[in-house]
C-alpha positions, 0 to 999 in steps of 0.5 A: 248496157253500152258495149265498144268493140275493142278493135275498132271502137264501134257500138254496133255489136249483136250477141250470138252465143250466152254461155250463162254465168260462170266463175273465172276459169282459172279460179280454182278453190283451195278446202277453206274457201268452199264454204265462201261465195264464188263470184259469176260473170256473164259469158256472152259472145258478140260480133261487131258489124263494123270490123267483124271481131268475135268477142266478150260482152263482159270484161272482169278486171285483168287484176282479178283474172291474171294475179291472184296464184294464176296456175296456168304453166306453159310448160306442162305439155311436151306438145306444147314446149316443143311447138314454142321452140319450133316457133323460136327456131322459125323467127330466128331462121326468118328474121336472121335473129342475132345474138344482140338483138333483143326478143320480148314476150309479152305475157311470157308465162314461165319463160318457155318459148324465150328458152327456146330463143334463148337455145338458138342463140338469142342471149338478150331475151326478156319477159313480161309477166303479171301474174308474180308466181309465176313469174318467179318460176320464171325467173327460177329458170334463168329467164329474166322477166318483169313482173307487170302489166305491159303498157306504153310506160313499161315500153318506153322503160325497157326502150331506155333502159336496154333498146328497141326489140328486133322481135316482140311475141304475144302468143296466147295473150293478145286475145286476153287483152282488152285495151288493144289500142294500148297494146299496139301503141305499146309495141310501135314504141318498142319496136325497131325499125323493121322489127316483127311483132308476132302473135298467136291465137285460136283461130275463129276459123277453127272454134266455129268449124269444131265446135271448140266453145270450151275455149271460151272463157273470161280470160280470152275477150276477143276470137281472133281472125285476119279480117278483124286483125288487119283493121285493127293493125291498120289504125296503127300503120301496121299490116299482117305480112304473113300468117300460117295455120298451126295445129297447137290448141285445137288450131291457131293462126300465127300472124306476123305483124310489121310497119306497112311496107317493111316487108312484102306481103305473102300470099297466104294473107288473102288466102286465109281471108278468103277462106274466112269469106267462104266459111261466112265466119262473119255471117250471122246465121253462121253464128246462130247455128254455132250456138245451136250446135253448142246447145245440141252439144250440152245434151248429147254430153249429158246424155252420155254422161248420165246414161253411163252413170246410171249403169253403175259406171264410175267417171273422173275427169282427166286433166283440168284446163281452164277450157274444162272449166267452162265445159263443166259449168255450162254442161252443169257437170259437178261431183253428181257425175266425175268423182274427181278431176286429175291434173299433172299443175302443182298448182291445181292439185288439192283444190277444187273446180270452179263452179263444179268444186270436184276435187283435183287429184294427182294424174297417178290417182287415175291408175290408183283408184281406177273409174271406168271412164275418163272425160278428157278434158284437155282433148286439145291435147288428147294424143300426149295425155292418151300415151301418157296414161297408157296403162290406164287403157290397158287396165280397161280404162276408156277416154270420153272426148267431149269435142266436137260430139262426145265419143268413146275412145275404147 
């Protein structure tokens, strides 16, 4: 099979890491459809030797994975809502944002991080978002979204119809994206002159150093990083002029993206590629003792797990990510070991895992029915979900972290 680096069209790529096959993380079943066949999807992990980008081989189709009752809320986590408002507060602060100016989102989710431009003073904030549920939710919360892909048609709509934006963010979707030459011809045609364009994702950087595999899945394509970043910006006229390391999702990088020469370009931009040249992100044997320690990972889990089920102890899984998704069906983790899986997401609540099918309870069943031990599947957001289920802890309960080594929290 033929691959294509998505940043720069090369055809050199070496996989790494093989994750096997997997159901779409988000997937998640309601009772009808368990007797109905999942469909499974390679996930295998690949670097491109020309421009160095982290990536899937295999891409399922946007329309499968984004519009079908997505349930991803942007919303569900304290944590996470007051780190887009920082994010809101900071551009407004840095690019002197003013009441007119348009800011878009681009897979703006339930309209969060726009509520937070919106509450500095932004009165002319859009989003775009595919996935239509949760796009009424959005629209639900006074945040006027369109529900649609974002495209090079769309960009020039919103241009005629309104005006070109001051600033455009993409946090968490970029990654998601498989056409990024589309993208970034979508934004220049959006942006205006000396607009910014500012995105965020998992840095590579962190997911090496921390083992995060579990990050890994259908929905996330590519594994972002500057050298990689710039390359692609490059192509476009268009250069990172600053980036800053924030700790949201086990560590992402927040990249600030203009036309070449509209604004200096900081310090921290060299920094962080020379850290990437230091850690040898991009060396191969890097990467193969990554997917080493992913697989020493795998056992000493099971290994755990296991061993505390065999001694009669009862396991449920606390909260259900699309990371844990992949966590469970790489670790072959089913209903043999966590007798049921809590979720705060309406949306998740009486269906079933992917894969695994262990059934999605209310966050309250964990008090109610009160198993030994609780694998902490979002551990990305382990100190709010830990203070949250404070009586849990009280009444004897223990916390399993599974990453990077699975350890108890007594």
């Amino acid at each position: 099979m033929k691959r294509v680096c998505r940043f720069c069209r090369g055809e050199n790529l070496s996989k790494f890491l093989d994750l096997g096959f997997a159901p779409p993380a988000d997937a998640f079943l309601a009772p009808a459809q368990l007797n109905e066949p999942e469909v499974y999807y390679p996930l295998e992990v690949f670097i491109c030797n020309q421009c160095s980008l982290v990536q899937l081989g295999y891409v399922v189709p946007a329309e499968i994975l984004f519009q079908r009752d997505y349930p991803y809320i942007s919303s569900a986590t304290i944590t996470g809502q007051e780190h887009f408002h920082s994010l809101a507060r900071e551009a407004c602060l840095k690019f002197n944002v003013k009441p007119e100016d348009l800011v878009l989102d681009i897979g703006s989710n339930v309209g969060v991080l726009l509520q937070g431009f919106k509450n500095q003073g932004a009165k002319n904030v859009l989003g775009i978002e595919p996935a239509q549920n949760i796009c009424k939710i959005a629209q639900e919360n006074g945040i006027e979204t369109i529900n649609d892909f974002f495209s090079e048609g769309l960009a020039k709509r919103i241009v005629k119809t309104r005006k070109q934006a001051k600033i455009i963010t993409g946090t968490n979707v970029v990654a998601h994206i498989n056409d990024c030459h589309a993208l970034l011809k979508a934004v220049d045609i959006l942006l205006a002159e000396k607009g910014v364009f500012i995105v965020e994702a998992p840095y590579l950087v962190n997911l090496i150093d921390n083992l995060e595999y579990d990050t890994i899945y259908h929905e996330h394509l590519s594994y972002l990083s500057v050298k990689p970043m710039n390359y692609l910006l490059h192509q476009f006229g268009m250069e990172i002029f600053d980036a800053k390391e924030v700790s949201i999702h086990g560590g992402s990088l927040r990249y600030f993206i203009a036309r070449k020469g509209d604004y200096p370009v900081n310090l921290n931009v060299s920094r962080l590629l020379k850290l990437e040249e230091e850690k040898k992100v991009y060396d191969f044997l890097t990467l193969k003792n990554f997917a080493r320690r992913v697989e020493d990972n795998r056992q000493e889990l099971n290994w755990l797990l296991r061993s505390l089920r065999r001694q009669g102890k009862r396991i449920a899984g606390l909260s259900a990510p699309a990371k844990g998704m992949t966590l469970l069906n790489f670790c072959r983790i089913g209903t043999e070991i966590l007798e049921f899986v809590t979720e705060k997401t309406i949306q998740k609540i009486g269906k079933y895992t992917p894969g695994t099918h262990i059934p999605v309870v209310p966050d309250a069943e964990l008090m109610n029915r009160m198993p030994d031990y609780a694998l902490l599947l979002a551990w990305n957001f382990a100190d709010e979900i830990m203070k949250n289920m404070e009586g849990y802890r009280k009444a004897g309960g223990k916390f399993i972290i599974p990453i990077p080594e699975p350890r108890i929290i007594e």
